[in-house]
Backbone as CSV, one residue per row, in Angstrom:
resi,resn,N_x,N_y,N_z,CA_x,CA_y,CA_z,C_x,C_y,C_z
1,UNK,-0.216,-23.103,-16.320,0.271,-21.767,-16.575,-0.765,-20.752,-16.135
2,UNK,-0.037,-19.855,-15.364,-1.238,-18.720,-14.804,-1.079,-17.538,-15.814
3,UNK,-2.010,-17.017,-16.280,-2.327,-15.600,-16.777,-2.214,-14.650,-16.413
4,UNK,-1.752,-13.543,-16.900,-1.892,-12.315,-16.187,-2.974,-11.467,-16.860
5,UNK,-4.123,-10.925,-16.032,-5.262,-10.464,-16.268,-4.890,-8.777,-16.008
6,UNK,-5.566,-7.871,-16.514,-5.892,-6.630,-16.594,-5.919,-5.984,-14.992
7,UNK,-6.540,-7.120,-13.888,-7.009,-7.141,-12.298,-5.148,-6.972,-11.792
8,UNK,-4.441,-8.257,-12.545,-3.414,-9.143,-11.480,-2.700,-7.198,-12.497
9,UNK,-2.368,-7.185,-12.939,-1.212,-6.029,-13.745,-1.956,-4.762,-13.079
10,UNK,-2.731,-4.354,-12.601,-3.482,-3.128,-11.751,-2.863,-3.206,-10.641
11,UNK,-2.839,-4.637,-9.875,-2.601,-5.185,-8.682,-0.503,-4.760,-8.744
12,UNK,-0.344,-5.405,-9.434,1.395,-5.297,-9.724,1.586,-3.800,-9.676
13,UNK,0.921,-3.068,-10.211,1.228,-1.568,-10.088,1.209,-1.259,-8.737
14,UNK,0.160,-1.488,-8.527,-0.193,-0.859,-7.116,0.743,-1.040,-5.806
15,UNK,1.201,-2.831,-5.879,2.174,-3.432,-5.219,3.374,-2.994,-5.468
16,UNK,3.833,-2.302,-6.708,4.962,-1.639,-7.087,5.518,-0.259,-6.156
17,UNK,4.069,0.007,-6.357,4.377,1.810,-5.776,4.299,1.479,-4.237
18,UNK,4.054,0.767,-3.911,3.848,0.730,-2.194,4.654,-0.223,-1.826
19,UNK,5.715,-0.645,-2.793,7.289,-1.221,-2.449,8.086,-0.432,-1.971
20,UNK,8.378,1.053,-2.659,8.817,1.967,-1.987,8.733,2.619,-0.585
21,UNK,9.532,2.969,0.165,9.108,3.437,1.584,8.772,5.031,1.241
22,UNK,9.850,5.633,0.814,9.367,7.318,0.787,7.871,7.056,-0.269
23,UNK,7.588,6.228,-1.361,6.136,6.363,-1.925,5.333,6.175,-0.345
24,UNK,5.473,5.235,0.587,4.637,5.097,1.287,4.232,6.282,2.082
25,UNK,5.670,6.698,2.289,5.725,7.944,3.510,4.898,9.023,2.787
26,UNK,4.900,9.308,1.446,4.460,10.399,0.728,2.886,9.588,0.695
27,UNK,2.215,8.843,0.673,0.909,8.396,0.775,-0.069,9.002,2.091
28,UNK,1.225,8.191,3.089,0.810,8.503,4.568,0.843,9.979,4.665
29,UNK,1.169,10.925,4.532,0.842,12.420,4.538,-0.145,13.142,3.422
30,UNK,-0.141,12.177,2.585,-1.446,12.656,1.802,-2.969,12.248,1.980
31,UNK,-2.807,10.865,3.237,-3.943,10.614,3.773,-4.256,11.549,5.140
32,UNK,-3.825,12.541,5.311,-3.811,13.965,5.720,-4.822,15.053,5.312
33,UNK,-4.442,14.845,4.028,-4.723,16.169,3.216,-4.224,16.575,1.561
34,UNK,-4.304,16.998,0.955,-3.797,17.585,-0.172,-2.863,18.115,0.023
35,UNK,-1.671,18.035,-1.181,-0.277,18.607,-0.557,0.259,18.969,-1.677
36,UNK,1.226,20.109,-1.896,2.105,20.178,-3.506,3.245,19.389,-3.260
37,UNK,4.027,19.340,-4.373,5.930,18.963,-4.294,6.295,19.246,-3.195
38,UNK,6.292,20.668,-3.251,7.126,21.033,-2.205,6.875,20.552,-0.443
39,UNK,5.463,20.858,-0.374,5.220,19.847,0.833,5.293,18.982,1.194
40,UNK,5.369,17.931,-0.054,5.537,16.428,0.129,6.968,16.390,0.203
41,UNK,7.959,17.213,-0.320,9.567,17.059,0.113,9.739,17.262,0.883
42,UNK,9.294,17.867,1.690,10.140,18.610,2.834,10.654,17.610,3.629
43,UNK,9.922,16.349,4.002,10.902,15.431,5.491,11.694,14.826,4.443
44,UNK,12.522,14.619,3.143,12.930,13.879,2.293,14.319,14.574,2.391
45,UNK,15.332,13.948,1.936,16.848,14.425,1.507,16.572,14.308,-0.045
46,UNK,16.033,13.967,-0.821,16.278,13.961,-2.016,14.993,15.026,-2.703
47,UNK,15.967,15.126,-4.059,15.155,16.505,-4.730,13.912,16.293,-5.662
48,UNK,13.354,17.645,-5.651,12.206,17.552,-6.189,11.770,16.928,-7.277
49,UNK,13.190,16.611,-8.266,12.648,16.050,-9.513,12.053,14.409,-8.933
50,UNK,13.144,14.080,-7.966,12.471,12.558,-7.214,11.491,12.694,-6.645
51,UNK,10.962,13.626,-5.903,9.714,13.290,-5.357,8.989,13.390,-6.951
52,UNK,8.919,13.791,-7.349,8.355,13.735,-8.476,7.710,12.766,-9.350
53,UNK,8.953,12.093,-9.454,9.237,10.817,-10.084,8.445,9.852,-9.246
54,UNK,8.267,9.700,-8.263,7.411,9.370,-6.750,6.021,9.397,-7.103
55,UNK,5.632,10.693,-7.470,4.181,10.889,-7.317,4.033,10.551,-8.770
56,UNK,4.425,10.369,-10.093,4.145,9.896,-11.347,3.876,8.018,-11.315
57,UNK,5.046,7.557,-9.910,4.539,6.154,-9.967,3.484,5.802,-9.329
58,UNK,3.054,6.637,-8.235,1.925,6.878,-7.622,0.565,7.493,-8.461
59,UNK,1.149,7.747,-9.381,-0.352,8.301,-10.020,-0.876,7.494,-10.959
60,UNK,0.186,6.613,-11.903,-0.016,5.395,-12.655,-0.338,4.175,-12.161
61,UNK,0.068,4.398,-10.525,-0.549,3.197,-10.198,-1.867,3.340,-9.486
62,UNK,-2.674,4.608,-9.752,-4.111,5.234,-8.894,-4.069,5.170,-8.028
63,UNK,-2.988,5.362,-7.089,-2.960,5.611,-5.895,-3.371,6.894,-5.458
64,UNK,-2.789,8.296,-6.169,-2.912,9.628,-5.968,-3.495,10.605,-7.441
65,UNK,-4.549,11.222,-7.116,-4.573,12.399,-8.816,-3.887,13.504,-8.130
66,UNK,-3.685,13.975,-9.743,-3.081,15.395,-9.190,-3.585,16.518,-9.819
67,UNK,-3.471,17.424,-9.757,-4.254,18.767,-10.142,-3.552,19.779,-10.229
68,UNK,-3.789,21.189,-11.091,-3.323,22.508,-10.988,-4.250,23.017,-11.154
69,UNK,-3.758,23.632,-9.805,-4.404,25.421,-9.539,-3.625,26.464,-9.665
70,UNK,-3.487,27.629,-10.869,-2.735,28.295,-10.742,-1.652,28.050,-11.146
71,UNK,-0.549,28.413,-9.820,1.166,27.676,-10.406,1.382,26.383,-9.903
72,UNK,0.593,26.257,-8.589,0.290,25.243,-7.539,-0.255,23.370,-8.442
73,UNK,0.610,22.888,-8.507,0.022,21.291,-8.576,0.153,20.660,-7.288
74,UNK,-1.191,20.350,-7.021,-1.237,18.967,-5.517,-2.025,17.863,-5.562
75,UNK,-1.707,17.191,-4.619,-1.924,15.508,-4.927,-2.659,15.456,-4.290
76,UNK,-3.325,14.279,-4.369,-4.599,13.748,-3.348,-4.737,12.160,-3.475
77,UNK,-5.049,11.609,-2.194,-4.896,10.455,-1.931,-6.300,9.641,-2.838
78,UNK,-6.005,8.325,-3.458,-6.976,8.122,-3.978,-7.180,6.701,-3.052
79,UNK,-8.482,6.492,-2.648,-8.558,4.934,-1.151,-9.005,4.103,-2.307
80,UNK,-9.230,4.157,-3.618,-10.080,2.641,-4.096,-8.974,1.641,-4.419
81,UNK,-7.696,1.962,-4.941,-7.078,0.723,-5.181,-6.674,0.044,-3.815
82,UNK,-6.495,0.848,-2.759,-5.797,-0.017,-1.579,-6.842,-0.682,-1.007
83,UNK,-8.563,-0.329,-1.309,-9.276,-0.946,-1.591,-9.201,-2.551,-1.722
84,UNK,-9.021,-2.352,-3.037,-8.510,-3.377,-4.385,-7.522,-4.156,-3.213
85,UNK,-6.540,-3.809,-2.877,-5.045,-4.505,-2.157,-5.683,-5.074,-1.062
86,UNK,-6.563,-4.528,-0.038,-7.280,-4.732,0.858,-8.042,-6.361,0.399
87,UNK,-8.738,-6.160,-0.570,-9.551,-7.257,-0.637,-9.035,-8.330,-1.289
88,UNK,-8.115,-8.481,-2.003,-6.771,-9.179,-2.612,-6.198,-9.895,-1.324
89,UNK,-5.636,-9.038,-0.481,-4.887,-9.410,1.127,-5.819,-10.404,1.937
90,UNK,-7.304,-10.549,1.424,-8.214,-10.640,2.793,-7.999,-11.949,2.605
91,UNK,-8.063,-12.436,1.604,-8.250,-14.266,1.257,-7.108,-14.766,2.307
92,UNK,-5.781,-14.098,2.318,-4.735,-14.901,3.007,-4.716,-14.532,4.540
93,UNK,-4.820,-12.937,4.378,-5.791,-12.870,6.297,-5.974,-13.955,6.960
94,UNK,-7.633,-14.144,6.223,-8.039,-15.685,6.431,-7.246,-16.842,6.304
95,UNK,-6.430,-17.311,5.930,-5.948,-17.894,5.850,-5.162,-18.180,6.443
96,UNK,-3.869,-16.944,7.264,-3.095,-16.847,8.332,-4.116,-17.048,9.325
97,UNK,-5.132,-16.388,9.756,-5.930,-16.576,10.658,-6.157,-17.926,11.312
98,UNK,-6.565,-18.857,10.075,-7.024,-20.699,10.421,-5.812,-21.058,10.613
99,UNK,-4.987,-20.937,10.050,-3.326,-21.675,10.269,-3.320,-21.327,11.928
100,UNK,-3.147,-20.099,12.111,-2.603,-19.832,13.887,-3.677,-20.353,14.492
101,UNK,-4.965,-20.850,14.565,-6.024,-20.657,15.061,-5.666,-22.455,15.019
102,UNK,-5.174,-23.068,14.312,-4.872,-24.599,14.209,-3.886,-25.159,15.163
103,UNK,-2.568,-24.121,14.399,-1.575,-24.044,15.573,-1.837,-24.068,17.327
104,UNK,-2.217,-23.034,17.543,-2.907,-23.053,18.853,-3.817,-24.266,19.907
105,UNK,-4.779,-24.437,18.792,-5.478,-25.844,19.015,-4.439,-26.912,19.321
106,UNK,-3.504,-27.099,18.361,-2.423,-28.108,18.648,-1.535,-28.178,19.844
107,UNK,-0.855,-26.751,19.890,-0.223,-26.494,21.036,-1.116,-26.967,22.583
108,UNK,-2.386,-26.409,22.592,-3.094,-26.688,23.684,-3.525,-28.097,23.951
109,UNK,-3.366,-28.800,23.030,-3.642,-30.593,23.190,-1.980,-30.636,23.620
110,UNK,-1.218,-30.446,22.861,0.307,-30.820,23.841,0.264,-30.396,24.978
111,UNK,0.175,-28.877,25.411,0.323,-29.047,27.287,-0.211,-29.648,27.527
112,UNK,-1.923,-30.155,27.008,-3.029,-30.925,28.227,-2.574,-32.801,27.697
113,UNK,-1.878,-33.180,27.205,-0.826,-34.250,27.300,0.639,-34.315,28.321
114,UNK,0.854,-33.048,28.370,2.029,-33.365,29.265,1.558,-33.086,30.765
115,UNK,0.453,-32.661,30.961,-0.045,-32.176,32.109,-0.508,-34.213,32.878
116,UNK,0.016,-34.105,34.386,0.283,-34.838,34.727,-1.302,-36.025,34.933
């Protein structure tokens, strides 16, 4: 039986919010720059209370903080959990890496067998 640790449930969040495509799309323009609601809606068909709802799963999962200035609230990209996802991902990287890197080896002993 595997556990779920404090790491793997950080990780599930994070993997949660970057299940979404518009969370992604709204990431990818905040690795831009700082942006309010309204900026982050604009390429979207759906309304502000959803983007909204967007940047609250994004913010629970530390992907983005957010701030007010004024009347103005804007988001900002946060890089340490994808970090986190980054170095989580790397083990199997590696891992795809030796597999194709095996594959290959194999393939190249079959042509130089069929080679006359």
């Amino acid at each position: 039986m595997v556990r779920c640790n404090m790491a793997t449930d950080r990780l599930s969040r994070i993997f949660g919010a970057l299940a979404d495509p518009t969370r992604r799309a709204i990431l990818a323009r905040l690795s831009e720059g700082e942006a309010t609601v309204n900026e982050l809606a604009k390429p979207f068909s759906i309304s502000l209370p959803a983007v909204s709802r967007h940047l609250k799963v994004l913010e629970a999962a530390g992907l983005i903080s957010r701030s007010r200035s004024a009347q103005w609230r804007t988001s900002r990209l946060e890089a340490a959990p994808l970090r986190e996802v980054t170095f989580y991902m790397e083990k199997y990287r590696r891992f795809w890496d030796e597999s194709l890197n095996r594959l290959e080896q194999h393939l190249e002993l079959l042509q130089d067998e069929d080679k006359p």
